[in-house]
The first five atom37 places (N, CA, C, CB, O) and aatype in JSON, in Angstrom:
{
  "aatype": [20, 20, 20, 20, 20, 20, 20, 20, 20, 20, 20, 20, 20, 20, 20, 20, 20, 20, 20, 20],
  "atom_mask": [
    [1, 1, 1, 1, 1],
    [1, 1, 1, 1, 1],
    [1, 1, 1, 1, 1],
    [1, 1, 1, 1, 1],
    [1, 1, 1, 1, 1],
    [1, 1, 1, 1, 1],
    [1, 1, 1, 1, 1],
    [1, 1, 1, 1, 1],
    [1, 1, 1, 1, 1],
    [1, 1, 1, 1, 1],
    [1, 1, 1, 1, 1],
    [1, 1, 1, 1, 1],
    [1, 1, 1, 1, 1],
    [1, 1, 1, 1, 1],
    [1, 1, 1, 1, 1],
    [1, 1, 1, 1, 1],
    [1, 1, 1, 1, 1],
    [1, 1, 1, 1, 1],
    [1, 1, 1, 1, 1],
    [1, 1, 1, 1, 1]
  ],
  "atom_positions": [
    [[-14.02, -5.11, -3.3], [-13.01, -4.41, -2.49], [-13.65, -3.89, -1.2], [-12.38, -3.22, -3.3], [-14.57, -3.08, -1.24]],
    [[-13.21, -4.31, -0.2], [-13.17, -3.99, 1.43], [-13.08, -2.66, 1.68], [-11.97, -4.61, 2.2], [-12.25, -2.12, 0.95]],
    [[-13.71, -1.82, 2.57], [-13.78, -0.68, 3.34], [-11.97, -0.63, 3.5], [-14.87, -0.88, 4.91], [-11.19, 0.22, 3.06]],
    [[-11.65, -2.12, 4.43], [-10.48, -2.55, 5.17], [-8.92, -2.1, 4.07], [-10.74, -4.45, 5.5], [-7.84, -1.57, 4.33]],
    [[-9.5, -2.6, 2.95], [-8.43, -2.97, 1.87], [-8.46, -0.93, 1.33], [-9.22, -4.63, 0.28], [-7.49, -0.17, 1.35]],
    [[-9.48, -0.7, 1.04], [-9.52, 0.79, 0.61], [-8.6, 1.46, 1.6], [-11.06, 1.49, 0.64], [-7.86, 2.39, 1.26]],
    [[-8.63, 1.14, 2.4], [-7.89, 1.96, 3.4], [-6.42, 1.57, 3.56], [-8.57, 1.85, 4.75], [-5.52, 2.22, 4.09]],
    [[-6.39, 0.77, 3.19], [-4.82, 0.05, 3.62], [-4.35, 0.72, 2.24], [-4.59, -2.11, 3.78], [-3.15, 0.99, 2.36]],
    [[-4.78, 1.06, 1.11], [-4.16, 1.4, -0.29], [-3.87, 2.96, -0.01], [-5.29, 1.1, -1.76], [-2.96, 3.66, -0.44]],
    [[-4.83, 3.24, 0.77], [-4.78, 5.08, 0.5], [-3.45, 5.19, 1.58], [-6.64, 6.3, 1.19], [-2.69, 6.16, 1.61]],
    [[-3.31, 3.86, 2.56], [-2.02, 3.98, 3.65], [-1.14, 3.79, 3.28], [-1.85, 3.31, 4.68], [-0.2, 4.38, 3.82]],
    [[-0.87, 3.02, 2.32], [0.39, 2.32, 2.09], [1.26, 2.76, 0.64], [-0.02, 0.74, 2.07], [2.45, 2.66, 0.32]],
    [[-0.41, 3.49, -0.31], [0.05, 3.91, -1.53], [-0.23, 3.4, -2.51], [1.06, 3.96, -1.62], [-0.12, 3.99, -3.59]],
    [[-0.66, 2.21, -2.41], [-0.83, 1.43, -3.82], [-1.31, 0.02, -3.45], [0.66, 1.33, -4.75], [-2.28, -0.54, -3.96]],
    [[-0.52, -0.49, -2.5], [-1.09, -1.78, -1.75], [-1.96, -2.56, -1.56], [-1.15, -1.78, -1.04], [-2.16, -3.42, -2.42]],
    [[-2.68, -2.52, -0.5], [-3.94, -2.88, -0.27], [-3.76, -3.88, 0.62], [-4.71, -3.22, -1.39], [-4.23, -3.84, 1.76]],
    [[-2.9, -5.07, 0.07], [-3.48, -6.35, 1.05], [-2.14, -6.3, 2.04], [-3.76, -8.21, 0.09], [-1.98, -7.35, 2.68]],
    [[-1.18, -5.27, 2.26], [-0.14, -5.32, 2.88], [-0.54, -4.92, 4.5], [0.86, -4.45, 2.13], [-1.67, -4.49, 4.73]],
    [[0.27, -5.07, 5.37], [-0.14, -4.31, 6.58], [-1.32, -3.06, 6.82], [1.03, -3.78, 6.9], [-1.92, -2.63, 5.84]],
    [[-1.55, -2.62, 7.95], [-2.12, -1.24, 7.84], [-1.16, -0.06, 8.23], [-3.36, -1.16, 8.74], [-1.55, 1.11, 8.18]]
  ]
}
């Protein structure tokens, strides 16, 4: 798991590989 992807989950909620 990606720095990129960690961050997109804590953005989005649950996600990860969705937008930022």
């Amino acid at each position: 798991m990606t720095e990129k992807r960690t961050y997109s989950i804590a953005r989005i909620g649950g996600d990860g590989i969705g937008p930022e």
